[in-house]
C-alpha positions as CSV (number, residue, x, y, z in Angstrom):
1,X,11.6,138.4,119.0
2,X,7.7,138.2,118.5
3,X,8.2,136.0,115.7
4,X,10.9,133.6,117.1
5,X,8.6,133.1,120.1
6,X,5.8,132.5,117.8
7,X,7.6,130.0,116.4
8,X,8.6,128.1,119.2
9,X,5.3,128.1,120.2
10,X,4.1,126.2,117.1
11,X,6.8,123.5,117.4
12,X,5.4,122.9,120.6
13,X,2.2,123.2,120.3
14,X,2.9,120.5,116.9
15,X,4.5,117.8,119.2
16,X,2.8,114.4,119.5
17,X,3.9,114.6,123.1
18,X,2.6,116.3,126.0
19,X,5.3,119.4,127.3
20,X,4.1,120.6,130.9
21,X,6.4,122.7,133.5
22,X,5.7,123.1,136.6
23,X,7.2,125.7,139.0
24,X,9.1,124.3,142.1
25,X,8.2,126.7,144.4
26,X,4.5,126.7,143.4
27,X,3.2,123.1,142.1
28,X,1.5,125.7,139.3
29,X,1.9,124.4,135.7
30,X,3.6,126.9,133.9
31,X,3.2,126.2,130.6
32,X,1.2,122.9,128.8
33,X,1.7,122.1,125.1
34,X,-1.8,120.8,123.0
35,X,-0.9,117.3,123.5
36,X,-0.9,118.0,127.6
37,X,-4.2,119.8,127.5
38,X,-5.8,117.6,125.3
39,X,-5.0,114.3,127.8
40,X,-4.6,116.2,131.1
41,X,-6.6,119.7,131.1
42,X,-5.1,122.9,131.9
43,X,-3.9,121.6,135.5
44,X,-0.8,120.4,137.0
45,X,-2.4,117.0,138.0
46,X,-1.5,115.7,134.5
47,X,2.0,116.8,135.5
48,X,2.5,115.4,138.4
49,X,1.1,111.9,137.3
50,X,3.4,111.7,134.7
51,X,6.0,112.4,137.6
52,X,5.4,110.0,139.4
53,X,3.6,112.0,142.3
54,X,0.4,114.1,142.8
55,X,1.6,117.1,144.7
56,X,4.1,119.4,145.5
57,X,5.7,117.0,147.6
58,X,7.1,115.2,144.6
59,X,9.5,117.6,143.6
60,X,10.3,118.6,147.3
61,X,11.8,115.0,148.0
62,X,13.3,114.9,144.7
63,X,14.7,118.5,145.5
64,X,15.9,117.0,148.9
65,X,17.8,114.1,147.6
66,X,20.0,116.4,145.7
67,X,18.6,114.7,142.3
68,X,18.5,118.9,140.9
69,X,21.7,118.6,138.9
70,X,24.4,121.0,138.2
71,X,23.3,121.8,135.2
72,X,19.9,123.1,134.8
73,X,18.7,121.5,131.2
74,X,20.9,118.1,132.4
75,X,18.2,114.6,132.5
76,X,17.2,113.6,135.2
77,X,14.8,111.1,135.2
78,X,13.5,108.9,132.0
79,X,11.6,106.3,132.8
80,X,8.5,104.4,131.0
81,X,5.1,104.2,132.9
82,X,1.5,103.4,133.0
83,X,-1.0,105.7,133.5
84,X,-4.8,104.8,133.6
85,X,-7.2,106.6,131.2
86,X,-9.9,107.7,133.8
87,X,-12.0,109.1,130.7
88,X,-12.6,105.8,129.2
89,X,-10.8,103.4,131.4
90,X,-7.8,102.5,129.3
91,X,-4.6,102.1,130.0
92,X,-1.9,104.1,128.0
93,X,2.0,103.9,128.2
94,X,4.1,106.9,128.3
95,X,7.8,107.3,127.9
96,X,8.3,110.5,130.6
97,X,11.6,112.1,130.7
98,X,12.0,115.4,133.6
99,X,14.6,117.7,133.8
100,X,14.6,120.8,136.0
101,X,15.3,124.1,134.3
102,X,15.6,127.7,135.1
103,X,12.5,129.3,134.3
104,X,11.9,133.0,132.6
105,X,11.2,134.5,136.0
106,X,14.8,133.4,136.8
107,X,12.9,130.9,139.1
108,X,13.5,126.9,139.3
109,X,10.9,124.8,137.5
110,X,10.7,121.1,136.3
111,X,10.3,120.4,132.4
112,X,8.4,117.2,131.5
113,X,8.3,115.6,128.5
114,X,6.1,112.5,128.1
115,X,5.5,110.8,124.6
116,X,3.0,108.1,124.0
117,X,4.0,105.1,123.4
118,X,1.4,103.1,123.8
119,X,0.9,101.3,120.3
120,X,4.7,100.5,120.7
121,X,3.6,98.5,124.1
122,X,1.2,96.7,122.8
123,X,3.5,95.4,119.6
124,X,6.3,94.4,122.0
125,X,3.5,92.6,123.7
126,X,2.0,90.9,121.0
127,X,5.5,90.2,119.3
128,X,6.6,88.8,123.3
129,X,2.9,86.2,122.7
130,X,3.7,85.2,119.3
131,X,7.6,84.2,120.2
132,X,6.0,82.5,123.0
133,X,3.6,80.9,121.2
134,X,6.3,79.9,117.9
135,X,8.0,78.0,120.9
136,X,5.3,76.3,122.1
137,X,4.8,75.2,118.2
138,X,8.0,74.1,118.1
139,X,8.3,72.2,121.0
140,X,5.5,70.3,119.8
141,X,6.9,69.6,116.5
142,X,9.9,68.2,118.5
143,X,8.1,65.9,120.3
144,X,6.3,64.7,117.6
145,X,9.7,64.0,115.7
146,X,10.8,62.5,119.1
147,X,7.4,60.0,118.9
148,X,7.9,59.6,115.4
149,X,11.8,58.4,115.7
150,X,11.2,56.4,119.1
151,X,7.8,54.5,116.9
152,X,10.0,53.5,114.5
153,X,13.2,52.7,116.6
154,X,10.8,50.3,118.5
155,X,8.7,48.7,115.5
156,X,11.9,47.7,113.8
157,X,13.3,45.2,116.5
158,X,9.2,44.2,117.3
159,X,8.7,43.8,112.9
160,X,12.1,41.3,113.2
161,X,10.9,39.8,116.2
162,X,7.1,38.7,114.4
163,X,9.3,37.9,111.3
164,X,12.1,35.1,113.2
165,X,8.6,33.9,115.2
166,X,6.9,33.1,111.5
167,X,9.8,31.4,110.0
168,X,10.0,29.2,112.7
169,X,6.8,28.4,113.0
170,X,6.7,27.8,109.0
171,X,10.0,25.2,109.8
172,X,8.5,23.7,112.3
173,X,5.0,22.9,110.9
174,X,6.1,19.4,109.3
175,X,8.8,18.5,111.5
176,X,7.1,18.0,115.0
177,X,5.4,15.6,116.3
178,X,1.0,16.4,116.6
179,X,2.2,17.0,120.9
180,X,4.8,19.4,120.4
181,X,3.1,21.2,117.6
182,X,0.0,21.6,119.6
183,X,2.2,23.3,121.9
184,X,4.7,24.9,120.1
185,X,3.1,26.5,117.2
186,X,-0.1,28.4,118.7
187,X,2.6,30.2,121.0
188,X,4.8,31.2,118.2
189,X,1.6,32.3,115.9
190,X,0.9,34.5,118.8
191,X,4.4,36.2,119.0
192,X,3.6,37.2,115.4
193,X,0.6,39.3,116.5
């Protein structure tokens, strides 16, 4: 029996998340794995951050809106938050999942199980900026395609337009009279421009 509790104890202890319970009757954390005492300390603040709450009061009202299921090891809560760092003033993300359970003193107490997942955060973040910013390339490579097609749908009619004005004016040089060409052909040389 010594040895199967030993080894539970190492699984836990092994986990890259923090395992806390907390008694309902008492607020006192019952039992913290190394990845809760390393981040939290040996109290039941850590806890009841993770729960959402900072005192006893927390599992009271959850108690009171008849959230204890039937079952005692049934989920009842898994939810992401943020919690602020107050050691070094960063933020980290924690994926927190509570469950209430019977406890070896035959007493009701809440499990919680909160994993880090800060660094996944942070690349949904940055993956969320570089889709943003891919559209925002793309929308510019539209509008220059847009410019580009628009420039050349306008300098094709304007290029035939300067091309009619200069064969004209070509006709025209020998066939007026010295009045009508004075006239005539400066106006059409400057359609051409």
């Amino acid at each position: 029996m010594a040895t199967s509790q030993e080894r539970f104890i190492t699984v836990l202890e092994g986990l890259d998340a923090a395992v806390s319970v907390v008694s309902n009757e008492t607020s006192e954390l019952l039992f913290a794995n190394r990845f809760y005492r390393e981040r939290f300390g040996d109290a039941a603040k850590g806890h009841f951050d993770l729960a959402g709450g900072d005192t006893k009061q927390n599992i009271i009202e959850i108690l009171a809106e008849g959230a204890e299921p039937a079952s005692p090891y049934q989920e009842i809560v898994s939810e992401e938050i943020q919690l602020l760092d107050e050691s070094n003033g960063t933020s980290k993300w924690y994926e927190v999942r509570r469950r209430f359970i019977p406890w070896v003193d035959g007493h009701s107490a809440q499990l919680l199980i909160a994993t880090d997942i800060t660094i996944r955060i942070e690349a949904d973040d940055l993956a969320r900026q570089q889709e943003e910013r891919m559209q925002f390339t793309s929308r510019l490579t539209t509008m220059g395609e847009m410019a580009s097609s628009l420039s050349h749908e306008l300098n094709q009619p304007l290029a035939a337009i300067s091309n009619y004005c200069m064969g004209v004016a070509k006709r025209l040089q020998g066939h007026l009279d010295p009045v009508t060409q004075k006239d005539i052909l400066p106006a059409l040389k400057k359609a051409t421009d």
